[in-house]
C-alpha positions in Angstrom: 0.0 0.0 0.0 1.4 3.4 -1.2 1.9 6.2 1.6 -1.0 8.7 0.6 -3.7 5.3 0.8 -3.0 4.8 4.0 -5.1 6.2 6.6 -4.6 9.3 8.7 -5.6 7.9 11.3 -5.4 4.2 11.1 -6.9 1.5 13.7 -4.8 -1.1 14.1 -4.7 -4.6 16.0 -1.3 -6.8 16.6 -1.4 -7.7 13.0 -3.5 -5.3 10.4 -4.5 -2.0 9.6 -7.7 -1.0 9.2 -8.6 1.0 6.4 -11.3 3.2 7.6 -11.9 7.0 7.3 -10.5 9.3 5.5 -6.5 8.5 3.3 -3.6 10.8 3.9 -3.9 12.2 0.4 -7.7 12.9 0.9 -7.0 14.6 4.2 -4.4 16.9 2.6 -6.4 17.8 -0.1 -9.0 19.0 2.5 -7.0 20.9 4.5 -5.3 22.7 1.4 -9.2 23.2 0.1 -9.7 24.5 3.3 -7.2 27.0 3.1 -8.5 28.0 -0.3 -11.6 28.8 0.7 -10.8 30.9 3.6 -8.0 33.3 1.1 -10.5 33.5 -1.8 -13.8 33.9 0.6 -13.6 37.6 1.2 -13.9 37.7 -2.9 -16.9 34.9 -3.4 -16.7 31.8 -5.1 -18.0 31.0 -8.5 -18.8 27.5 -9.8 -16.0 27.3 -12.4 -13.9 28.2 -9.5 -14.7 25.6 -7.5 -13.7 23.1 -9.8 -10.2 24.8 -10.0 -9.9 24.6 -6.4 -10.8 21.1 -5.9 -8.2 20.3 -8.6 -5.7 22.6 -6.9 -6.1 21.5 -3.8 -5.1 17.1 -5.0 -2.7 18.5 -6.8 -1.2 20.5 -3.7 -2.2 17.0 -1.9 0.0 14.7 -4.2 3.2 17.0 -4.1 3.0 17.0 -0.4 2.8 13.3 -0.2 5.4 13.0 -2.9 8.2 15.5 -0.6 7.4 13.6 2.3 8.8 10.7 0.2 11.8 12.0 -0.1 
């Protein structure tokens, strides 16, 4: 299992890890979504926008996951 599939917060027993909630790359992409939001708010958000964000906000996601690599 690749880094960013794992979970952020993982339940685990003496042998497995259980994959519920949210992945590292999902929870990233949240809290760079999140930041988004709050720097564009005072300006208002636009549907086309949105989009962008969103797809800002993975890619923001996957380069984090990738330097962590590293």
């Amino acid at each position: 299992m690749e880094n960013k599939d794992r979970p952020v917060n993982p339940i685990t027993d003496e042998t497995t890890i259980s994959q519920m909630g949210l992945t590292k790359r999902e929870y990233f992409a949240g809290l760079a979504l999140q930041s988004f939001i709050i720097a564009k708010g005072k300006y208002g958000l636009y549907d086309e926008s949105r989009t962008h964000l969103c797809q800002d906000s993975v890619k923001i996601a996957d380069e984090l996951l990738n330097q962590l690599e590293k």
